[in-house]
Each structure stands twice: as structure tokens, then as C-alpha cells.
C-alpha positions in Angstrom: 67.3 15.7 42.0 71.3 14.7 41.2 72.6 15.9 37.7 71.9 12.1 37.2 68.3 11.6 38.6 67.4 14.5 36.2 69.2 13.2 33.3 67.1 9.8 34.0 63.7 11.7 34.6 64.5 13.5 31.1 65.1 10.5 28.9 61.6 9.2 27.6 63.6 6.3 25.8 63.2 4.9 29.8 59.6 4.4 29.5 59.8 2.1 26.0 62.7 -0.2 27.7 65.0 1.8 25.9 64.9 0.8 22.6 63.9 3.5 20.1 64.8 1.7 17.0 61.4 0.5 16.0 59.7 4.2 16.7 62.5 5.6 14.3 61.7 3.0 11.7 58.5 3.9 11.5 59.0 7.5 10.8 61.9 6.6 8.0 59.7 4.3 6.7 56.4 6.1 6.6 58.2 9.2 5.7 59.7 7.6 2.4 56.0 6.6 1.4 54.9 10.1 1.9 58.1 11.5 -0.4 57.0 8.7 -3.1 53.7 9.1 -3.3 53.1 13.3 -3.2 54.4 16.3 -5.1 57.0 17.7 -2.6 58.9 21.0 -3.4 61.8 21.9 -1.3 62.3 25.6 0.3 64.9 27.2 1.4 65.2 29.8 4.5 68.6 30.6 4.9 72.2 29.5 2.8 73.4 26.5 5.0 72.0 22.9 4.3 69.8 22.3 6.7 68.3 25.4 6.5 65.5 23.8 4.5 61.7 23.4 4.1 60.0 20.3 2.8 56.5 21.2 1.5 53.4 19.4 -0.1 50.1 21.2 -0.9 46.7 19.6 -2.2 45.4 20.7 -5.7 42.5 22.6 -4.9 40.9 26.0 -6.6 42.0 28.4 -3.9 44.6 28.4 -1.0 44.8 25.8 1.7 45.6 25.7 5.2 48.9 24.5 6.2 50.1 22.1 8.8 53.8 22.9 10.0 55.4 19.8 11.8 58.9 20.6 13.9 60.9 17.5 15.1 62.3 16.8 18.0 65.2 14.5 18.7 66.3 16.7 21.7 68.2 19.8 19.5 70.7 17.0 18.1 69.0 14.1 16.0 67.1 13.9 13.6 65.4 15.5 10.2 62.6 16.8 8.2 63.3 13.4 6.2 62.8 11.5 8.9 59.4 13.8 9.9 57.3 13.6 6.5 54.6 11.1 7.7 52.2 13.0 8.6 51.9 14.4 5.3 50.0 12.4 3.4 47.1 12.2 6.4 47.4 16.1 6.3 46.8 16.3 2.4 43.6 14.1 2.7 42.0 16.3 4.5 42.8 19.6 2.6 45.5 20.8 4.0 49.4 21.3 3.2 52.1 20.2 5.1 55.3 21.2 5.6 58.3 19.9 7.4 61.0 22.3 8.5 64.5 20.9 8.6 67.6 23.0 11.2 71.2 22.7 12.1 71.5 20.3 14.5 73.6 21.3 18.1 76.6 20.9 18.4 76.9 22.9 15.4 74.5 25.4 15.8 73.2 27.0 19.4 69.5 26.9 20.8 69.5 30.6 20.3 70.4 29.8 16.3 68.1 27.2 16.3 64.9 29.2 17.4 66.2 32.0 14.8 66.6 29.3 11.9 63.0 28.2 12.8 61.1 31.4 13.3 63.0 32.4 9.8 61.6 29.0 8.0 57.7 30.0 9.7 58.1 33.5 8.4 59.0 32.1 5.2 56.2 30.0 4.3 54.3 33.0 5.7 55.5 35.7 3.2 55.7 33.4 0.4 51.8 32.0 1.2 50.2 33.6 -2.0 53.1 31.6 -4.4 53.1 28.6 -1.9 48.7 28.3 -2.5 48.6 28.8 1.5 46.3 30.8 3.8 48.5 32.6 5.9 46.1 33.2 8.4 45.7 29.3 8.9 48.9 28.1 9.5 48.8 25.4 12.3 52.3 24.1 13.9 52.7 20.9 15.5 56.1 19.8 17.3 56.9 16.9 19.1 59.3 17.2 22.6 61.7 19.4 21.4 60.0 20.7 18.5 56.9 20.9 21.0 59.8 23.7 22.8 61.1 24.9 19.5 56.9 25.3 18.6 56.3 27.7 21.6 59.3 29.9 22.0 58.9 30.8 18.2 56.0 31.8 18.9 56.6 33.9 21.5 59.4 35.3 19.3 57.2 36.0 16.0 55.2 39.3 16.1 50.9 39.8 16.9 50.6 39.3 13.0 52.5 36.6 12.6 51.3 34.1 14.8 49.7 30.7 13.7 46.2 30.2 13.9 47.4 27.1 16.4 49.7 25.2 17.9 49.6 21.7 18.9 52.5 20.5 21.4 53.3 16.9 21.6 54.9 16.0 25.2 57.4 19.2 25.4 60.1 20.3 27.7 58.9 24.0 28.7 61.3 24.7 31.3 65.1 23.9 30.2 67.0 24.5 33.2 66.9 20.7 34.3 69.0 19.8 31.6 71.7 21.6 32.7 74.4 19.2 34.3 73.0 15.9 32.6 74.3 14.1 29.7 71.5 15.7 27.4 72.9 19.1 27.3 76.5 17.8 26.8 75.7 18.5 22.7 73.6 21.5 23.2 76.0 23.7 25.8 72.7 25.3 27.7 73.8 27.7 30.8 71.5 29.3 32.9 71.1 32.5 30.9 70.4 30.5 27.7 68.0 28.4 29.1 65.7 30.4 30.8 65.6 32.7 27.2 64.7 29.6 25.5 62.2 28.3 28.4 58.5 29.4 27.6 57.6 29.7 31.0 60.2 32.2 31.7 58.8 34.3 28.6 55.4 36.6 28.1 52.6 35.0 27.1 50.2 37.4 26.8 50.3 37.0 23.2 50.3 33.1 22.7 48.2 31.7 20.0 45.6 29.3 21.1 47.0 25.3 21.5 46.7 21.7 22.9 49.2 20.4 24.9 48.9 16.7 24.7 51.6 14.0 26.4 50.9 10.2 25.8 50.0 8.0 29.2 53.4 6.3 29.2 55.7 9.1 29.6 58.1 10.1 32.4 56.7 12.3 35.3 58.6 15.3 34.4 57.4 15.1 30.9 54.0 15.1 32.0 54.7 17.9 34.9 56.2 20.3 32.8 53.0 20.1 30.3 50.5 20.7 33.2 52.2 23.6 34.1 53.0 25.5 31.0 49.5 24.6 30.3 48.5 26.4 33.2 50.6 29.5 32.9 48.5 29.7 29.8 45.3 29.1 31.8 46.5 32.1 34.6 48.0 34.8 31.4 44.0 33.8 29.5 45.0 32.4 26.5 42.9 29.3 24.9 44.5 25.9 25.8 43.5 22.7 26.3 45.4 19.6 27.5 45.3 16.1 26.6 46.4 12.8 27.7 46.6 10.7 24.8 45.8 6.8 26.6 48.2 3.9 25.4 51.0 6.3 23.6 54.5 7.4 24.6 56.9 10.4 24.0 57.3 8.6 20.6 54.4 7.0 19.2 52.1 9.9 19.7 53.1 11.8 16.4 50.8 9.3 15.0 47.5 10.3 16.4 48.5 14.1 14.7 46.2 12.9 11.7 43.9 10.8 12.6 40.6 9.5 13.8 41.2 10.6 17.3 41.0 13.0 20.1 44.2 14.7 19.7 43.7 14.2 15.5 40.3 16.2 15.9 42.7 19.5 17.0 44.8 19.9 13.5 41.4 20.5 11.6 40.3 22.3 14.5 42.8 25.0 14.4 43.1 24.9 10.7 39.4 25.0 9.8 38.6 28.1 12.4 36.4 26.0 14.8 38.6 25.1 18.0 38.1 25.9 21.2 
């Protein structure tokens, strides 16, 4: 494909006529509700602004699971205020949530993106005990580029650090397509840079077990790039499953994270110690 064709095949906002304003309205405005209506404490993981957790936990006599959402919004848009809806879903079913907030590109790099997020996951890792978490059920979710931002962490935290699962909503898996069209303008990828921050050019052979779900209405390289990071998992023997969620798109399928449906059923799943 032309630096062009790729940039086209790479922009989900394609498949919803373009218009993402009503998808973004719903996360502000369900995201608010959550903020008004729980007990949210904010964490920090580093000394810049953005370098910031939002996290809720459930009263309950001992520590709780937690659910870890990452946003996408392609490196560059985007917030952990913008990614709290989730929470409330989460809470209901006796879990915590958590929202991690980063520096955005231009003005930080991938690289100091995936270190600012692997810092805010070993942070609500070490401080579990205070937090009233179970560190050894820790679930992360991410959506497109938090579904990448999900899986290279990782594959950058340590045997003893990795989540109990991971649940990838329509990611990008292989970055080197990016390179030339208008989406990397912001995010300054080369070759080099891409490939380190591309999960399939990493070792899996320590991946945690996950889903990787897409919604019906998404573009074909979205859905190629799931089925085959989903089966480099398959060929390095780690526990994955795939999912096509019917009727959703790159944008609307954050909201079947928490609910009565095939791709909610993973979160308790994972958290709970029953997947598989």
C-alpha cells in the first residue's frame, strides 16, 4: 500500500462515516457520572502532570481485584478523564478500577510512553497492600492504542510482575505501517522505534494469558493485525482467545468491557482466576 492507502486502512474513524464526536461524548459524559458518583483517589507515578493514576476501590473486608483500563486515542488524544466509564460497571462487581493517565506525543516518545505506563502498573503493584488490591489479580484492558501500549508493557514488566490478564480491544500490534502516513506525523516512529514497540517483533514466551477482541465494523488491517498477534500467541503457547464483538466498532466496543456480554464475561474471568 501508498503512504496514503495505509494511512486510510489505519483510520477506524473511516468505518463510523467519520464522525467521532458522538463516541467521545459518551466517554466524557459517562466518565463524569463515574467521577460523581464513586470515591476516586488520584496516584501519582512520576513528577510531570500527566503522569497520573485515577483509582476507585469497592468497600469490602479484604483486597479486591483490580481492573486497569489504558486509552487509546493513537499516542496523541485523549485522557484518563475521558476513560473513567467503566468504573462504576467494574465496582459492581467487586473489583477496583483504575485509569492510568500519560504524556501525550508530541511531547513525549513511544519509548517514554511505554516507560511512563509500565512505571504507573508497577505502581499500583507495589503499593497493592495500601491501595486494598490483590496484586496477583490485576487485569488490564486497552483499547487500540492502549490495546499496543497493554501488550508491550507486558512484555517489558518482569515474570513476577505480570497481570493475571489482559484484554485487548482492536489494537495495532505491528507499527511499522504507520510510518509515512499522517498518523505518525505527532508520534515521529522510525523503523528502529517501531519494531521495539511492535509486540510481534518482541518474545512472548512470557505473555500473560488474554483476549483479543475487535468489533465487526472495523477496518481490515485492524482486524488482520489482531488475528495475527493472536496467533503468534497461539504458535509461542500462551493462553489467548479471540473475539469478534458483532454490531461494534473501533470505538463503541469499550462498552461491552463491563457488561452482560461475551467479551464482559473475560474481565471477571481473568480477575476471579477462572478463564481459559
Amino acid at each position: 500500500m501508498t503512504p496514503a492507502e495505509r494511512g486510510q486502512a489505519y483510520s477506524p474513524s473511516t468505518m463510523v462515516g467519520g464522525d467521532l464526536a458522538p463516541f467521545i461524548k459518551a466517554y466524557v459524559d459517562q466518565s463524569k457520572a463515574a467521577y460523581a458518583a464513586l470515591d476516586v483517589q488520584t496516584l501519582s507515578y512520576g513528577p510531570h502532570p500527566a503522569q497520573t493514576i485515577d483509582l476507585a476501590v469497592p468497600r469490602a473486608d479484604g483486597p479486591v481485584p483490580l481492573h486497569v483500563f489504558i486509552h487509546g486515542g493513537y499516542w496523541q488524544q485523549l485522557s484518563k478523564k475521558e476513560s473513567f466509564f467503566a468504573a462504576p460497571e467494574t465496582l459492581a462487581q467487586g473489583m477496583g478500577f483504575a485509569a492510568i493517565d500519560y504524556t501525550l506525543a508530541p511531547h513525549a516518545t513511544l519509548d517514554e510512553i511505554v516507560a511512563e505506563v509500565v512505571a504507573a502498573l508497577r505502581l499500583l503493584r507495589a503499593e497493592a497492600s495500601r491501595l486494598r488490591i490483590d496484586p496477583a489479580r490485576i487485569v488490564v484492558s486497552g483499547s487500540s492504542a492502549g490495546a499496543q501500549l497493554a501488550a508491550i508493557s507486558a512484555i517489558e514488566l518482569g515474570a513476577a510482575e505480570q497481570p493475571a490478564g489482559l484484554i485487548l480491544l482492536s489494537g495495532i500490534y505491528d507499527l511499522r505501517p504507520l510510518i509515512g502516513t499522517y498518523i505518525n506525523d505527532p508520534v515521529g516512529l522510525d523503523t528502529a522505534s517501531a519494531k521495539r514497540n511492535s509486540a510481534t517483533f518482541r518474545g512472548l514466551s512470557g505473555f500473560p494469558p488474554c483476549v483479543i477482541a475487535w468489533g465487526e465494523i472495523e477496518t481490515s488491517e485492524f482486524i488482520r493485525q489482531s488475528r495475527v498477534f493472536a496467533l503468534m500467541l497461539d504458535e509461542a503457547e500462551r493462553d489467548v482467545a479471540t473475539l469478534e464483538v458483532a454490531g461494534r466498532n473501533h470505538f463503541d466496543i469499550v462498552h461491552d468491557l463491563t457488561n452482560d456480554s461475551a467479551l464482559g464475561a473475560w474481565l471477571p474471568k481473568f480477575a476471579f482466576g477462572d478463564a481459559g
